[in-house]
N, C-alpha and C positions, 0 to 999 in steps of 0.2 A: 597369793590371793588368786583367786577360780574365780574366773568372769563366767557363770550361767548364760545361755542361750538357749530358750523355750523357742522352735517353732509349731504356730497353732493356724489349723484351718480346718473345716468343719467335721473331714473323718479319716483326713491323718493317712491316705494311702497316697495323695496325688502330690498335691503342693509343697505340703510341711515336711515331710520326708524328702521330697526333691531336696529343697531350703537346707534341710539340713544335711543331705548328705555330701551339698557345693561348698558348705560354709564348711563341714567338717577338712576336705578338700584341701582348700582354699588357707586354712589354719594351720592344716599337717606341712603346707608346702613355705609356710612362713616359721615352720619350729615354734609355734605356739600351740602345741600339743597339750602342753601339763597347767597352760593358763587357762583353759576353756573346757567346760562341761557343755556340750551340746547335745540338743535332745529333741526331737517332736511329739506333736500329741493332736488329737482332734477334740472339737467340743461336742462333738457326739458319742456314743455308744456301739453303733452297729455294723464297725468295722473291727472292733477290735480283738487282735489276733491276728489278723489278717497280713501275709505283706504287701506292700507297695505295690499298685493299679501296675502289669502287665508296661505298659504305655511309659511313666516314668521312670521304669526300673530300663526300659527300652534305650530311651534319652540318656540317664546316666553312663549306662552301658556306651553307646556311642561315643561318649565324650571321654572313657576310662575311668569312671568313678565307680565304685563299688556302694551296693548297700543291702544291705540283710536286715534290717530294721524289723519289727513288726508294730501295726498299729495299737496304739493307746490312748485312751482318756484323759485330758486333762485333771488331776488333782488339786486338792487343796494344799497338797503338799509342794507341787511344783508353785505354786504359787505364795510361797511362804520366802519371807527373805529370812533369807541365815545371817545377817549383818545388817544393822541400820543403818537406811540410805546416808546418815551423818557420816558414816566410816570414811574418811578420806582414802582413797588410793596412794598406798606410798609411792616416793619419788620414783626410785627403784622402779616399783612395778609399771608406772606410765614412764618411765625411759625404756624402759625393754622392750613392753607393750606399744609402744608410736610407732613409729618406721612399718616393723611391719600390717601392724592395725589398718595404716594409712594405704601399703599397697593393698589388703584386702579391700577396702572402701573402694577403691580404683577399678578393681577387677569387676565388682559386682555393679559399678554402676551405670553398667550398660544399656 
């Protein structure tokens, strides 16, 4: 199972791209790499194509994160669920998924 992660802020060069490139980070460093699809977008139009604001490609840099992203729109498609929220998560998946889930939760909430 692929746990989706949408980060959204209004145009997708400053925040959501930060978001996502610490969560991306933060996942690679817990070997939950093939459980997570992450991704950002903004709710506006007038950045896109663009990469990440100068400023937060600055800050990642600093901290050793990488991101090459460029900005996009949210869709109707990113917002469509590929599975009804009924679907349980197998046992499986939330025993592999905890431990380290939980050190990410730790990390970011600072």
């Amino acid at each position: 199972m692929t746990i989706n992660v949408l980060f959204v802020c209004l145009g997708n060069i400053c925040r959501s791209p930060m978001a996502e490139a610490i969560f991306q980070q933060l996942v690679d460093e817990a070997g939950l790499s093939d459980k997570f699809r992450i991704d950002s977008a903004g709710t506006g139009s007038w950045h896109v194509g663009e990469k990440a604001h100068p400023g937060t490609r600055r800050i990642l840099s600093e901290h050793g994160i990488g991101y090459n992203g460029r900005s996009r729109q949210v869709t109707a498609h990113d917002l469509a669920d590929p599975k009804p929220t009924s679907s349980p998560w197998t046992k499986a998946t939330a025993t592999t998924c905890a431990a380290p889930l939980a050190r990410i939760q730790t990390s970011i909430a600072c």
